[in-house]
SERO-4910 file (N, C-alpha, C, O; in steps of 0.05 Angstrom, whole numbers):
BEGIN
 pado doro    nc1    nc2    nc3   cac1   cac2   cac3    cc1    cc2    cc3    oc1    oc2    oc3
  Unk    A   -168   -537    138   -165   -519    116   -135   -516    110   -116   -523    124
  Unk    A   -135   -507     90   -104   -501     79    -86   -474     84    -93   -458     68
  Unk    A    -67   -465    100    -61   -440     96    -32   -438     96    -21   -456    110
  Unk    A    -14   -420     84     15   -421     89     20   -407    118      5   -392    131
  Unk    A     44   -417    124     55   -414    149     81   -409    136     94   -417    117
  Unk    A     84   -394    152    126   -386    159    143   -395    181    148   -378    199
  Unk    A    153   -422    183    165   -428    205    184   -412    222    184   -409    246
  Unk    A    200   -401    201    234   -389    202    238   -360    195    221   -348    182
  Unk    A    258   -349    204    250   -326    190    262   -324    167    278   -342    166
  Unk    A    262   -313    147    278   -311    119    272   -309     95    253   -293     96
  Unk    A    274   -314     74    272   -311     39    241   -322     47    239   -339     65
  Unk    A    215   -312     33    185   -325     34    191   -350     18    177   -369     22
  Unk    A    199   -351     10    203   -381    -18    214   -402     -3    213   -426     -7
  Unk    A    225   -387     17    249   -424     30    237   -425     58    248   -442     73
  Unk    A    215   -408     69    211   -406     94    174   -421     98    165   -434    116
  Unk    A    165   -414     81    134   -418     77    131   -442     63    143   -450     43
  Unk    A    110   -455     79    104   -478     69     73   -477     67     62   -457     77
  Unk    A     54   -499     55     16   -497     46     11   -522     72     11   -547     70
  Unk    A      8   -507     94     -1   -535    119    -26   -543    117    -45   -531    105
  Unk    A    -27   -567    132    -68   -572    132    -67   -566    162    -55   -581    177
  Unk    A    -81   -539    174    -92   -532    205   -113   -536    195   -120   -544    172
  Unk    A   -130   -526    227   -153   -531    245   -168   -501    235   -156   -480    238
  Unk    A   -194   -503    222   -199   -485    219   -203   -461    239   -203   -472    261
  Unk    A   -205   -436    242   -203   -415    263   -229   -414    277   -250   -412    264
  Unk    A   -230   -416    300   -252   -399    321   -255   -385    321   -236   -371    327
  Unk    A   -286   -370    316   -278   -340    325   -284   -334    353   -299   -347    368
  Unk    A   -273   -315    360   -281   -305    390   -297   -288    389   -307   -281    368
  Unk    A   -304   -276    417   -324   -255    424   -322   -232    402   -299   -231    392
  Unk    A   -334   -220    394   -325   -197    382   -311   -210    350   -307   -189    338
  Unk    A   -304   -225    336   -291   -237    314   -318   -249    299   -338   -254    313
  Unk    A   -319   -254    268   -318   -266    255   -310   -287    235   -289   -277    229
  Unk    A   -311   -305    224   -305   -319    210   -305   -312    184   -326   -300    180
  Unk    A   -288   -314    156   -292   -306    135   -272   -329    113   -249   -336    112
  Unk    A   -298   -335     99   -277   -348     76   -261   -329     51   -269   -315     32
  Unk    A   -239   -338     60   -228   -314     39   -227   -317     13   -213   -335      3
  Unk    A   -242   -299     -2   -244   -290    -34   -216   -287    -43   -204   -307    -49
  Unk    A   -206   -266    -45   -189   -262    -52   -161   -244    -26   -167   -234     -5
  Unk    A   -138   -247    -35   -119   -229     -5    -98   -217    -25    -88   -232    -42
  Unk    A    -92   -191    -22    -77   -179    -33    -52   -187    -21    -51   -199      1
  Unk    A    -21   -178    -43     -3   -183    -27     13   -147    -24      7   -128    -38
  Unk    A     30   -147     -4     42   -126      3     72   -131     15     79   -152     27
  Unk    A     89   -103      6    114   -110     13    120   -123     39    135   -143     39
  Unk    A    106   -109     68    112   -120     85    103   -147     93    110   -158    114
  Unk    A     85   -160     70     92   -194     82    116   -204     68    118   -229     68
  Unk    A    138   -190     55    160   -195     50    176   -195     73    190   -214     81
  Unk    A    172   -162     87    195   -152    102    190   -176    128    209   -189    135
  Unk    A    165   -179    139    148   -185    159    163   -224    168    165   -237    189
  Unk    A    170   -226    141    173   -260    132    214   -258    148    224   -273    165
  Unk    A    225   -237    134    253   -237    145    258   -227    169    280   -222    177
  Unk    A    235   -224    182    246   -204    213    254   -185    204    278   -181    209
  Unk    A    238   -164    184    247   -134    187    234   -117    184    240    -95    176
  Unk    A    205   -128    193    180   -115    196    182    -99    221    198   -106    238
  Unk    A    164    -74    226    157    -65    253    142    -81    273    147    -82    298
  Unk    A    124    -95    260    103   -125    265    119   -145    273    142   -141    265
  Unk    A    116   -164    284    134   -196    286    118   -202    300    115   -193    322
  Unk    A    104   -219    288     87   -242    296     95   -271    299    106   -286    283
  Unk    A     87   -278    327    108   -300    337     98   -335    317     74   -343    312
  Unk    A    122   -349    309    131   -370    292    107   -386    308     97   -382    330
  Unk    A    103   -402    293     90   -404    262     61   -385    260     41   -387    274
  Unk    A     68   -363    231     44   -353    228     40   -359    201     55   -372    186
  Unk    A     13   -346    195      2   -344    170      3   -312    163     -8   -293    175
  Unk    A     22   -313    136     21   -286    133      1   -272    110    -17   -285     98
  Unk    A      6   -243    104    -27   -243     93    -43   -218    112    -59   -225    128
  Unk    A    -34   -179    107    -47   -169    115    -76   -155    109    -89   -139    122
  Unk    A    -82   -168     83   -103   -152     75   -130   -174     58   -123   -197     63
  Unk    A   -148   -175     47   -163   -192     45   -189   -180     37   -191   -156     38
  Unk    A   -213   -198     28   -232   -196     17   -250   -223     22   -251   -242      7
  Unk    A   -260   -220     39   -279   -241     47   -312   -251     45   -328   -234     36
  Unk    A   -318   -265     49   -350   -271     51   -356   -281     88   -344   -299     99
  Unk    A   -372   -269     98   -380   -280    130   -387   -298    129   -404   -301    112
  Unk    A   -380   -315    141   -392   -345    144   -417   -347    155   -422   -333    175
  Unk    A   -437   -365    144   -462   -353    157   -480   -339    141   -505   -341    140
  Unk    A   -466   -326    130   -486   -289    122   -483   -282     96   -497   -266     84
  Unk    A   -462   -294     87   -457   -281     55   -449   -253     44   -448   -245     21
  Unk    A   -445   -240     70   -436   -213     70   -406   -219     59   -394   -239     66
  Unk    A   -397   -200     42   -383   -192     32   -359   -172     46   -372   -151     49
  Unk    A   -338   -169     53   -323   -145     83   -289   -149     66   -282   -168     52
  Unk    A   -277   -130     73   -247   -134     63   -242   -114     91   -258    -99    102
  Unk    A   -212   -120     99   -198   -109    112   -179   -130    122   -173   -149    109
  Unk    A   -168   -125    145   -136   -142    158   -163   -161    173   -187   -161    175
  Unk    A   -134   -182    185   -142   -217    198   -136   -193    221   -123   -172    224
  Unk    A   -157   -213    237   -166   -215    271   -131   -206    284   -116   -221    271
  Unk    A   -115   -189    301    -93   -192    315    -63   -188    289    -39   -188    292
  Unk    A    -78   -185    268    -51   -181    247    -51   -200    225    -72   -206    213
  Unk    A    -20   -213    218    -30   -226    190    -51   -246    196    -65   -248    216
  Unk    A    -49   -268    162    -75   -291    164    -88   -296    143   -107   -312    140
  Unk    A    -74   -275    121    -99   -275    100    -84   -297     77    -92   -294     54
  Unk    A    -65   -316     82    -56   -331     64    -74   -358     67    -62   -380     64
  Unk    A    -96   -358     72   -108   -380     84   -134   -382     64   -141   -364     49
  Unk    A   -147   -409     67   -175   -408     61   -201   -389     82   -220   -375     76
  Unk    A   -193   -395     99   -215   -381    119   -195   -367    139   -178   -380    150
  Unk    A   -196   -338    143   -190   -319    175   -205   -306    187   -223   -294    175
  Unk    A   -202   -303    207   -213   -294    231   -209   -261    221   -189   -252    209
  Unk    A   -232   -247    228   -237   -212    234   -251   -200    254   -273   -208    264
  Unk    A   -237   -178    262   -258   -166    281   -283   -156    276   -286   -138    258
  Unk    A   -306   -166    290   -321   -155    261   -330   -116    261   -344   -104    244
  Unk    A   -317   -104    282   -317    -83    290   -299    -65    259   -307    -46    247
  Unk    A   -267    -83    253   -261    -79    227   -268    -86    196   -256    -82    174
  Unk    A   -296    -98    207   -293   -123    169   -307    -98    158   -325    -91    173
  Unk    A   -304    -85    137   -318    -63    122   -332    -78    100   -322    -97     88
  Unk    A   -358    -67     94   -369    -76     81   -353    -71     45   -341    -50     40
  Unk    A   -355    -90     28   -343    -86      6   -349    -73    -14   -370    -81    -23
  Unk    A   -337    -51    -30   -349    -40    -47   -364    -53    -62   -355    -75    -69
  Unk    A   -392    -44    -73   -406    -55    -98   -393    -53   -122   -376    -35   -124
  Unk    A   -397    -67   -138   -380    -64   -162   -359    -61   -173   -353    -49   -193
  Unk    A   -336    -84   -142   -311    -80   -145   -309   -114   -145   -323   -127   -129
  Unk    A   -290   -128   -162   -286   -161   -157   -275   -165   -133   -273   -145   -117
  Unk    A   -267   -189   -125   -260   -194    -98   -226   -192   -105   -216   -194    -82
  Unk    A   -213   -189   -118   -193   -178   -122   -190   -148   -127   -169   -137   -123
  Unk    A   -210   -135   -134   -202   -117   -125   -210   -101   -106   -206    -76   -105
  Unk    A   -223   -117    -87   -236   -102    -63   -214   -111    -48   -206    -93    -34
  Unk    A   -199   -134    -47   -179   -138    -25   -158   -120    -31   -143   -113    -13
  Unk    A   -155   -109    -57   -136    -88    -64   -129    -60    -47   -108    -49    -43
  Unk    A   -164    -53    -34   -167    -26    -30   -167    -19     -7   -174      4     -1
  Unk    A   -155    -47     17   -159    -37     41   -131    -22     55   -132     -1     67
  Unk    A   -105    -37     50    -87    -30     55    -75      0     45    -73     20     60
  Unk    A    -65      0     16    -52     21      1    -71     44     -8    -60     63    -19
  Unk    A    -99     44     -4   -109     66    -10   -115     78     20   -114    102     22
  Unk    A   -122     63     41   -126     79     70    -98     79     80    -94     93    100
  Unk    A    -78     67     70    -49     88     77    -52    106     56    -56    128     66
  Unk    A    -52    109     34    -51    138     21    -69    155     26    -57    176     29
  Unk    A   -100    159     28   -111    173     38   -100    187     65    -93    210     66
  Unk    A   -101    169     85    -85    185    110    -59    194    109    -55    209    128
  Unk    A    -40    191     94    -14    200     78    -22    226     73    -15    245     86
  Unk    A    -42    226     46    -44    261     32    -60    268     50    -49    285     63
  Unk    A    -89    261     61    -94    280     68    -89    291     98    -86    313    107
  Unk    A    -89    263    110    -81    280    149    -54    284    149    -51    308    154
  Unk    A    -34    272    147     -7    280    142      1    298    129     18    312    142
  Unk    A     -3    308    102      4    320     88    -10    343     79     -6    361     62
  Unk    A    -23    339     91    -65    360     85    -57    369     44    -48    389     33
  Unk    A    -63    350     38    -74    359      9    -89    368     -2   -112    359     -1
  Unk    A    -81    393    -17   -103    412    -25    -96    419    -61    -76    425    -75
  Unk    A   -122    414    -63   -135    422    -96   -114    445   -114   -120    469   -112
  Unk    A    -90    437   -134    -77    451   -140    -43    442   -131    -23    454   -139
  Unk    A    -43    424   -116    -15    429   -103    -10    406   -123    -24    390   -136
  Unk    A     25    410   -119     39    393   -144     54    366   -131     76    368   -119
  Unk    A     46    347   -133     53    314   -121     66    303   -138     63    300   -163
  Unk    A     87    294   -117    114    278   -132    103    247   -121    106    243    -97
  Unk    A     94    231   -133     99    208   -132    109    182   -141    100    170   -160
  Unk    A    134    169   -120    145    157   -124    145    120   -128    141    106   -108
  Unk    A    150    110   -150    142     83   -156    120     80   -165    107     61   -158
  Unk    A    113     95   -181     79    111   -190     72     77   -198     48     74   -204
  Unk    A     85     56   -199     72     33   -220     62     12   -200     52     -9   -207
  Unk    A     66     18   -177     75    -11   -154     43     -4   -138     26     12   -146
  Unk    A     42    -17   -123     13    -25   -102      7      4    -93    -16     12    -94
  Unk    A     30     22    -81     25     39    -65     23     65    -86      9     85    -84
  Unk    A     40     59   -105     41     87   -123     19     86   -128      6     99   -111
  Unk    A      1     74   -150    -17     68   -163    -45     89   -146    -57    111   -150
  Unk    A    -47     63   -124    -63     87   -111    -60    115    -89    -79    121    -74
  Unk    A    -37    128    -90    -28    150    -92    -38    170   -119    -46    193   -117
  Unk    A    -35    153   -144    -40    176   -164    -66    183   -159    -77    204   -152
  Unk    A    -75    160   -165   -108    168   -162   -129    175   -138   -153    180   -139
  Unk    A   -107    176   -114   -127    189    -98   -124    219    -93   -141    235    -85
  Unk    A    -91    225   -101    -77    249   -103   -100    259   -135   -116    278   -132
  Unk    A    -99    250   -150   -118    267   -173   -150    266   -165   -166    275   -181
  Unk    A   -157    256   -144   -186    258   -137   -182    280   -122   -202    294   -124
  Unk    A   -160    293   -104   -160    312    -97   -152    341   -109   -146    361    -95
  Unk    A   -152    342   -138   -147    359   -153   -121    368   -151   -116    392   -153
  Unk    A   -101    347   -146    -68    352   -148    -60    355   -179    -76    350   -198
  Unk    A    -37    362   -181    -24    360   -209     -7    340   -192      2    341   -169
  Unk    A     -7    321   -210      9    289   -201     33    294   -226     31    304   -249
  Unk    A     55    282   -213     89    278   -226     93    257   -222    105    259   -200
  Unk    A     93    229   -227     95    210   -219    121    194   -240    122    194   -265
  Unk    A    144    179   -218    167    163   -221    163    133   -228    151    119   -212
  Unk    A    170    124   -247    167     96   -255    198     89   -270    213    105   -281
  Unk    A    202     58   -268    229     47   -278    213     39   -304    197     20   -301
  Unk    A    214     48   -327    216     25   -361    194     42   -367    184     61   -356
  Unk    A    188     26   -393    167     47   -415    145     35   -407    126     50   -410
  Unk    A    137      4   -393    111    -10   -384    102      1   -365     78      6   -367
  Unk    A    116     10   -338    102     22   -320    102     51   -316     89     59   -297
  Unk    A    121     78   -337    109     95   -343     86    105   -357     76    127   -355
  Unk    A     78     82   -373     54     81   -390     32     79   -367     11     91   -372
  Unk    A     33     66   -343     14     56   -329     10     83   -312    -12     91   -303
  Unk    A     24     91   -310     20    118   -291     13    139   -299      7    157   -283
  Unk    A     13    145   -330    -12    155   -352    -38    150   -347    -57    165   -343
  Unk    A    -34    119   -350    -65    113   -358    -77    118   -331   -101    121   -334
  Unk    A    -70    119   -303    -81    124   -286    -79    159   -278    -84    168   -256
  Unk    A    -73    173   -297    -80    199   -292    -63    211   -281    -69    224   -261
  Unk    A    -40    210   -290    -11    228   -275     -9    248   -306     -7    241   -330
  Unk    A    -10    274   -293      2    297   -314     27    301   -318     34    318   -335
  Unk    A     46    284   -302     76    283   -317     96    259   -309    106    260   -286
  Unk    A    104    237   -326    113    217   -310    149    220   -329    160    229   -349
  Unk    A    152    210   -311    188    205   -303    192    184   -303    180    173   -286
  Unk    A    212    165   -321    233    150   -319    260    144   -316    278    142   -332
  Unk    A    257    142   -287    281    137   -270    304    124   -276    326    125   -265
  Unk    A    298    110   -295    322     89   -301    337    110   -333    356    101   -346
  Unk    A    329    125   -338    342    138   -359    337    176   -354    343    191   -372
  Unk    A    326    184   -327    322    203   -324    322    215   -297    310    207   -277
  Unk    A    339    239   -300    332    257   -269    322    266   -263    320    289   -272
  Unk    A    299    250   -234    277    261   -233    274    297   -215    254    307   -205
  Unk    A    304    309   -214    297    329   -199    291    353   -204    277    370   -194
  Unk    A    314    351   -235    316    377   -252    286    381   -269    281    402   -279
  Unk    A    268    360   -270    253    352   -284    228    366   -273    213    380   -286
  Unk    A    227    359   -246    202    365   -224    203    402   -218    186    416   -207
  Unk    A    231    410   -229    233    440   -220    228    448   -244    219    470   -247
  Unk    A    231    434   -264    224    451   -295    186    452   -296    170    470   -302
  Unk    A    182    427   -290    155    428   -298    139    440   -278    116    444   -286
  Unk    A    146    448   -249    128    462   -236    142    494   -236    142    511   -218
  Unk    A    151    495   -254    165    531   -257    179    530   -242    181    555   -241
  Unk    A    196    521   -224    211    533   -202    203    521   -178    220    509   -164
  Unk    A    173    523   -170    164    508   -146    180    494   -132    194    499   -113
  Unk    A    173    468   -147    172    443   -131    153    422   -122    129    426   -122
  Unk    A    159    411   -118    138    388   -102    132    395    -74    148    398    -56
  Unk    A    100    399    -72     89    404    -52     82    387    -30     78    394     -7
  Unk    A     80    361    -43     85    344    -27    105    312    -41    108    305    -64
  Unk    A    112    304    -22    137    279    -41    119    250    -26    119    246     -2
  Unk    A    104    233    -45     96    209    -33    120    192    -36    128    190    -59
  Unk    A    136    177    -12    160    166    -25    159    139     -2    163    139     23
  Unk    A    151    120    -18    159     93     -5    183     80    -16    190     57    -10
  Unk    A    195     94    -29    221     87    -32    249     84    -18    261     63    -10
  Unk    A    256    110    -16    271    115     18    298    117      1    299    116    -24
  Unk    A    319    120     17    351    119     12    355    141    -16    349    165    -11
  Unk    A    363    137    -41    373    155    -57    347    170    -65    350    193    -73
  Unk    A    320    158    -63    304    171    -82    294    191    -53    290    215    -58
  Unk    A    292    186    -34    289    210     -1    314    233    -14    308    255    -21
  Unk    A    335    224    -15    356    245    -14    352    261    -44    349    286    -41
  Unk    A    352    254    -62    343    274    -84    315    291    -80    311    314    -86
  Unk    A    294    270    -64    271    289    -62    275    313    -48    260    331    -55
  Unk    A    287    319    -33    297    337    -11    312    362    -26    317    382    -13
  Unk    A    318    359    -55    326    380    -70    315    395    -91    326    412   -105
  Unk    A    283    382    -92    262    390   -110    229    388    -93    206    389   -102
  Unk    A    238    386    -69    205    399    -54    211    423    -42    231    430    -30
  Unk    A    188    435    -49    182    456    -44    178    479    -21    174    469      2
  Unk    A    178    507    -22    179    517      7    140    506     23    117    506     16
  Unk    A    154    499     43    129    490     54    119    461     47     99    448     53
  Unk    A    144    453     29    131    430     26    130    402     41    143    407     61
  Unk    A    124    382     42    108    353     58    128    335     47    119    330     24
  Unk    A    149    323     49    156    295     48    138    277     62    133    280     86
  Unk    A    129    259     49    115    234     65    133    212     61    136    201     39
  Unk    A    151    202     88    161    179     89    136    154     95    120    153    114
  Unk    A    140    130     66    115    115     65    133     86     77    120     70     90
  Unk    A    161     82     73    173     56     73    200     63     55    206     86     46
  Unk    A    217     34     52    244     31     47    248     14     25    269      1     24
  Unk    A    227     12      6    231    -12     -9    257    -11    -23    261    -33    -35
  Unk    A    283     15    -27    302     11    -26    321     -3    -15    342    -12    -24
  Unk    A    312     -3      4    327    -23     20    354    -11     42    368    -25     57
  Unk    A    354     17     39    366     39     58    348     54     65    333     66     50
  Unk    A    346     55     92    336     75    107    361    101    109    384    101    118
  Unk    A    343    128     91    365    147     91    362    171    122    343    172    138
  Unk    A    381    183    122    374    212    146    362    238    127    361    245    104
  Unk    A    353    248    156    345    275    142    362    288    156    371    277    177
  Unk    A    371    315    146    391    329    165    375    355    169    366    368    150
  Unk    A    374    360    193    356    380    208    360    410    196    342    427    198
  Unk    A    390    414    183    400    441    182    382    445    145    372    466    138
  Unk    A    382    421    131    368    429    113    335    431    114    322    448    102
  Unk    A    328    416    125    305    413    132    289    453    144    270    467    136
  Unk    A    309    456    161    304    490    164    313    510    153    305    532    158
  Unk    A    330    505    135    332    523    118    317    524     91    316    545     77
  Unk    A    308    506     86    295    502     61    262    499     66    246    492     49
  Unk    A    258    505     97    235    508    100    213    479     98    188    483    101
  Unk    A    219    462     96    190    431     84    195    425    111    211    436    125
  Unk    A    178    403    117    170    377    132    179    352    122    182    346     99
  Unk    A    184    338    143    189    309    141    168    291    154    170    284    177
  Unk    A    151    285    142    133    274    157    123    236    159    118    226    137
  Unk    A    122    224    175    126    199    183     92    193    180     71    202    189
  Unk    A    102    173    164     64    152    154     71    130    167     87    117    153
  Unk    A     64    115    194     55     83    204     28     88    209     21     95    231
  Unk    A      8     84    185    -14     68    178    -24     59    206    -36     72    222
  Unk    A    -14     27    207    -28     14    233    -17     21    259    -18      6    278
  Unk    A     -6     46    258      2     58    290    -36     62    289    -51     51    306
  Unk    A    -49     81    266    -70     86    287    -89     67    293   -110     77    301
  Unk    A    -89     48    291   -104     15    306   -104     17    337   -124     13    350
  Unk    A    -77     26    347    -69     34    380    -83     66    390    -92     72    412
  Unk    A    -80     83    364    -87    111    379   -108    123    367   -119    139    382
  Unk    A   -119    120    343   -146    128    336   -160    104    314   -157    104    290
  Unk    A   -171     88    326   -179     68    307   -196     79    287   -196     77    263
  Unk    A   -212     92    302   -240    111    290   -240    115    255   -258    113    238
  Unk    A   -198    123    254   -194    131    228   -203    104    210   -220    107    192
  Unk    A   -196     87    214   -197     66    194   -230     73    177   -232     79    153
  Unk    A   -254     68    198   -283     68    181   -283     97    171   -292     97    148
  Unk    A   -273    127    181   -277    140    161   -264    143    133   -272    154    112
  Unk    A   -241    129    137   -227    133    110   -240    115     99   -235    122     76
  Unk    A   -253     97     97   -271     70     85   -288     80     74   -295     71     52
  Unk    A   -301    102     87   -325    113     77   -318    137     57   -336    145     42
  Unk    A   -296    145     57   -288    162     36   -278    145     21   -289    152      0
  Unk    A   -267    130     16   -268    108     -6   -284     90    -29   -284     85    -53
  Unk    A   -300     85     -6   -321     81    -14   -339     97    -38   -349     88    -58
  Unk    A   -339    115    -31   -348    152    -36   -333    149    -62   -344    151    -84
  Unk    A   -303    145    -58   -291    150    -80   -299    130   -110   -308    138   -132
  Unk    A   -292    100   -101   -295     87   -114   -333     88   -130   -336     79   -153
  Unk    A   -355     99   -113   -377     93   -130   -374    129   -155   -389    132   -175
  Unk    A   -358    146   -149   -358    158   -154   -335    159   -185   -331    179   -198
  Unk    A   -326    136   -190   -301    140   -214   -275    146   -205   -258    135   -219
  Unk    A   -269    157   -191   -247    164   -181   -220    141   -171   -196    143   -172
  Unk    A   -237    119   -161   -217     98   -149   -221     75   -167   -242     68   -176
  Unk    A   -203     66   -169   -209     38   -193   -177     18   -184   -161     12   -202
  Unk    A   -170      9   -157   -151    -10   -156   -143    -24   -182   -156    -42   -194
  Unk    A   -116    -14   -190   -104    -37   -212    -87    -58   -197    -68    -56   -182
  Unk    A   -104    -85   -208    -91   -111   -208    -75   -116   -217    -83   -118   -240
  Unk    A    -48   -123   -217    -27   -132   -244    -24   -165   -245    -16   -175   -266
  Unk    A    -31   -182   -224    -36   -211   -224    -49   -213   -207    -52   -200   -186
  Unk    A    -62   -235   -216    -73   -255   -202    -64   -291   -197    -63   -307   -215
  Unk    A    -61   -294   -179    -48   -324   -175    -60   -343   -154    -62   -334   -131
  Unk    A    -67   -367   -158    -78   -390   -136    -62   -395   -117    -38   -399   -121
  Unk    A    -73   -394    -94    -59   -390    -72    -40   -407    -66    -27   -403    -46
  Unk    A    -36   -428    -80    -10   -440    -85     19   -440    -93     40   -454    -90
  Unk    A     11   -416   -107     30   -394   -117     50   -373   -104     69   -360   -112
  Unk    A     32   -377    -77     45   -352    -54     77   -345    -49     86   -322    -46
  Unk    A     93   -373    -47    118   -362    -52    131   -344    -77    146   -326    -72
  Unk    A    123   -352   -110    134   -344   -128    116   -318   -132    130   -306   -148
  Unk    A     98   -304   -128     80   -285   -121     92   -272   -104     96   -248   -109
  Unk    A    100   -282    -85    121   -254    -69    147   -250    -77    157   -228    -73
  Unk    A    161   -266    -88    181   -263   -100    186   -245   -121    206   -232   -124
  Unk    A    165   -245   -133    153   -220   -162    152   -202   -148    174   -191   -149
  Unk    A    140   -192   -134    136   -174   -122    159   -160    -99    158   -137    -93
  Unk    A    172   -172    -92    202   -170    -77    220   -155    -97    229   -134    -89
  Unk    A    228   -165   -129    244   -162   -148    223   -138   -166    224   -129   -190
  Unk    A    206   -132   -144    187   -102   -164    187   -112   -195    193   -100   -215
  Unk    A    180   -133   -192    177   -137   -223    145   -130   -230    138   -127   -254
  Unk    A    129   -126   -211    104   -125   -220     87    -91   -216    101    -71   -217
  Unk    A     64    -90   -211     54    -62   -233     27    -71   -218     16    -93   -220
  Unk    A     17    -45   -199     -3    -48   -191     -8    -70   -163     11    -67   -148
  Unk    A    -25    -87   -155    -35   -106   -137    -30   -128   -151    -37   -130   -175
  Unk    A    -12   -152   -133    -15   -173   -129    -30   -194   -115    -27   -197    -91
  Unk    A    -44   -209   -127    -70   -219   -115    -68   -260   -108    -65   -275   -127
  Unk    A    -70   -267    -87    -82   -284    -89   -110   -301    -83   -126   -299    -64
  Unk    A   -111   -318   -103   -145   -333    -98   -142   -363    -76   -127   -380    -83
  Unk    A   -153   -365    -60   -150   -400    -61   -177   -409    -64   -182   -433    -66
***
């Protein structure tokens, strides 16, 4: 079968190559799955340069998320490859303890969409941040993989959503997905903005996978009692919090690693699936795709996505 590998660590474009391996075994407990479609995500960027939390030893196949068919069975399952990445391949390995059955009436692009960025945002607002019906959400990069489904799972929970986008294409997008007030960053301050429109408040909770300047402004427009959710750095600075404001101004700083709970409560993964699930037959969840590309494409596909040029899920087919 065909799958990319990353020899080296560095740039995905100069490091990844399309090898012909041995198709995968599964083991005790694993499945086999031909992969439909595999979403892409920042960290098979970070993951590719050694500056992931993850490092998976040379040569891998990178590729955390996916949409498959069982071999065998014709069952339909999206979630992560067997042990971590894998999903840049024709066929990977799953536990089948993790393969979730796939929403009905979602394509295979966008079922591979919904395993990663909506069960980190779900566990984001609601166990981290306990989101409740009414409270006012600042979300940041409202246009990208993770924003996207932040708005909409934050407005399934009866939030008033504020949502941050760079240009007039992806503030438009964070409309159409149901944000009651969006912000453009590249010609606007989003702080004075977030205190006008919630009266004074603030942001009750800050979804921010951004990190560095857009952390440090959030910190002057959330609210008493309010939730920072640190999601990631796609700035590319990891900023501090300083303890003395943090208590005087009363909020939380609160820390989202997703696949920490794989090690300490796996359990979470199938219930948030099942609230998803829930969500999606219900209207509420609708993964936006912004490409689609043949899996041959995988270097210039992350590259787009590296330079945030893109809006929504990046997808590939092989």
């Amino acid at each position: 079968m065909r799958a990319w590998r990353v020899h080296e660590l560095g740039d995905p474009s100069e490091v990844m190559s399309l090898d012909e391996v041995d198709q995968p075994t599964p083991g005790e407990g694993q499945v086999l799955v031909k992969v439909k479609a595999a979403a892409l995500n920042f960290p098979d960027v970070l993951m590719a340069q050694g500056k992931y939390q993850q490092k998976p030893p040379l040569p891998y196949t990178p590729g955390v998320e996916l949409c498959g068919e069982i071999v065998g069975t014709g069952r339909r399952v999206i979630g992560s490859p067997a042990g971590g990445p894998g999903a840049f391949a024709e066929y990977a390995l799953m536990d089948a303890a993790a393969a979730f059955p796939a929403p009905e009436g979602l394509s295979d692009e966008k079922a591979a969409s919904l395993y990663l960025t909506y069960q980190t945002g779900y566990v984001g607002l609601h166990r981290r941040a306990n989101i409740a019906a009414g409270d006012w959400v600042l979300v940041h990069a409202g246009a990208g993989g993770v924003g996207t489904a932040a708005i909409q799972l934050a407005k399934a929970a009866g939030a008033q959503v504020i949502a941050t986008a760079g240009g007039a294409r992806k503030t438009e997008i964070c409309r159409q997905l149901g944000a009651d007030h969006v912000i453009d960053y590249t010609s606007e301050d989003f702080v004075p903005i977030v205190k006008e429109v919630t009266g004074g408040h603030g942001a009750d909770i800050v979804y921010d996978p951004v990190g560095g300047d857009v952390f440090d402004k959030s910190r002057k427009c959330v609210a008493f009692e309010g939730r920072i959710v640190v999601v990631g750095f796609t700035s590319g600075r990891i900023p501090d919090a300083p303890a003395n404001h943090v208590l005087v101004k009363n909020y939380s700083v609160v820390g989202l690693h997703w696949g920490l709970y794989r090690q300490y409560d796996p359990a979470v993964f199938g219930m948030v699936h099942e609230q998803l699930t829930r969500l999606v037959a219900d209207g509420h969840v609708d993964p936006l795709v912004g490409a689609v590309h043949p899996l041959e494409e995988a270097p210039e596909a992350l590259a787009r996505l590296a330079s945030r040029d893109t809006v929504g899920k990046v997808v590939l087919v092989p």
